[in-house]
Legacy VTK file of the C-alpha trace (Angstrom):
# vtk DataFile Version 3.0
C-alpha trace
ASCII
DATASET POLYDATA
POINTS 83 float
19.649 24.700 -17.241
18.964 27.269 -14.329
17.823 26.480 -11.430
15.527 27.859 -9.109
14.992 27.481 -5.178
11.964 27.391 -2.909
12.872 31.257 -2.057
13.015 31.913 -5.402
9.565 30.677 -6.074
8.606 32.161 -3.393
9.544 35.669 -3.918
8.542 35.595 -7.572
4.521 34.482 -6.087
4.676 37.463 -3.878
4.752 40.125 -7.169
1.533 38.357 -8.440
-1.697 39.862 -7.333
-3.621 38.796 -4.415
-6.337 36.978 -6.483
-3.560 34.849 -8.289
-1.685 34.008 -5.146
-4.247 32.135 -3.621
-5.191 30.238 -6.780
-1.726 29.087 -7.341
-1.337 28.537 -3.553
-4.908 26.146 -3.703
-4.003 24.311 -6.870
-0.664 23.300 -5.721
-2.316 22.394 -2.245
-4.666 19.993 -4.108
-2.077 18.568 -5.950
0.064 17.740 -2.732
-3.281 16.417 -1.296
-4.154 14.041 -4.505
-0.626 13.033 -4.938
-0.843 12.102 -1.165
-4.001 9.710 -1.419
-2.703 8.014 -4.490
0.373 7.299 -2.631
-2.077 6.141 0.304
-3.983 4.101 -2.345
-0.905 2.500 -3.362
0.522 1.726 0.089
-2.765 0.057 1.001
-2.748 -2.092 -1.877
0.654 -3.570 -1.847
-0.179 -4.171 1.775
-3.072 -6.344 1.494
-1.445 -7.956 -1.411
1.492 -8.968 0.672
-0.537 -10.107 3.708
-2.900 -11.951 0.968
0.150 -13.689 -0.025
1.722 -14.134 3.492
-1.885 -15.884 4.919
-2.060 -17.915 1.697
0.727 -19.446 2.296
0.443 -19.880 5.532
-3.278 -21.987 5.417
-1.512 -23.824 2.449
1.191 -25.048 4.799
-1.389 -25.883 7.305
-3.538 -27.402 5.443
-0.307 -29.806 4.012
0.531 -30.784 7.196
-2.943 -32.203 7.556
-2.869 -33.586 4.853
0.821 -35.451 5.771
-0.921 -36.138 8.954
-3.553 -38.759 7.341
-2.543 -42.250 7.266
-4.319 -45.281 5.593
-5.621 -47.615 8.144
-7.851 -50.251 6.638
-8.908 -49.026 3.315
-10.182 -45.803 4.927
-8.327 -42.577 5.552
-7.850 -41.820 9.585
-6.604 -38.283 11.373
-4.493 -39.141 14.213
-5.362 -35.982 16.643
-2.485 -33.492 17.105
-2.182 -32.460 20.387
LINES 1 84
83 0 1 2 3 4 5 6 7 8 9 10 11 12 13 14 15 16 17 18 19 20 21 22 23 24 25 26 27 28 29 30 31 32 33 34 35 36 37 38 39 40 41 42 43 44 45 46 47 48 49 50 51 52 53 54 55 56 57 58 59 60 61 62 63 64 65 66 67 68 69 70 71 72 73 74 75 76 77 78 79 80 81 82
């Protein structure tokens, strides 16, 4: 398998015409940029899927401990405040 550097790459764009250069030069450019955002798009969605998790569980643990909270005082259910 050979193997070829940046220079290489490099030096073998520079014997192309001027027209060709920048076309190669452009598409790769958009692929950087659409790679980019889709790595972007990803980021942001594992984010809000973690914090989504991390709040859920959260209100769920508050809203047990209000629930805990409750005792039975005469047939009817009564909050003791929290202070």
């Amino acid at each position: 398998m050979k193997t070829t550097t940046v220079s290489q790459l490099v030096g073998d764009l520079s014997r192309f015409p001027d027209a060709e250069q920048w076309l190669i030069v452009a598409f790769a450019s958009l692929m950087v940029v659409a790679f980019t955002c889709w790595v972007g798009f990803a980021v942001v969605l594992v984010t809000r899927t973690v914090l989504s998790a991390v709040l859920g569980g959260l209100i769920y643990r508050l809203r047990s401990r209000r629930i805990h909270q409750r005792k039975l005082v005469g047939g009817g259910l009564v909050q003791h405040a929290t202070v």
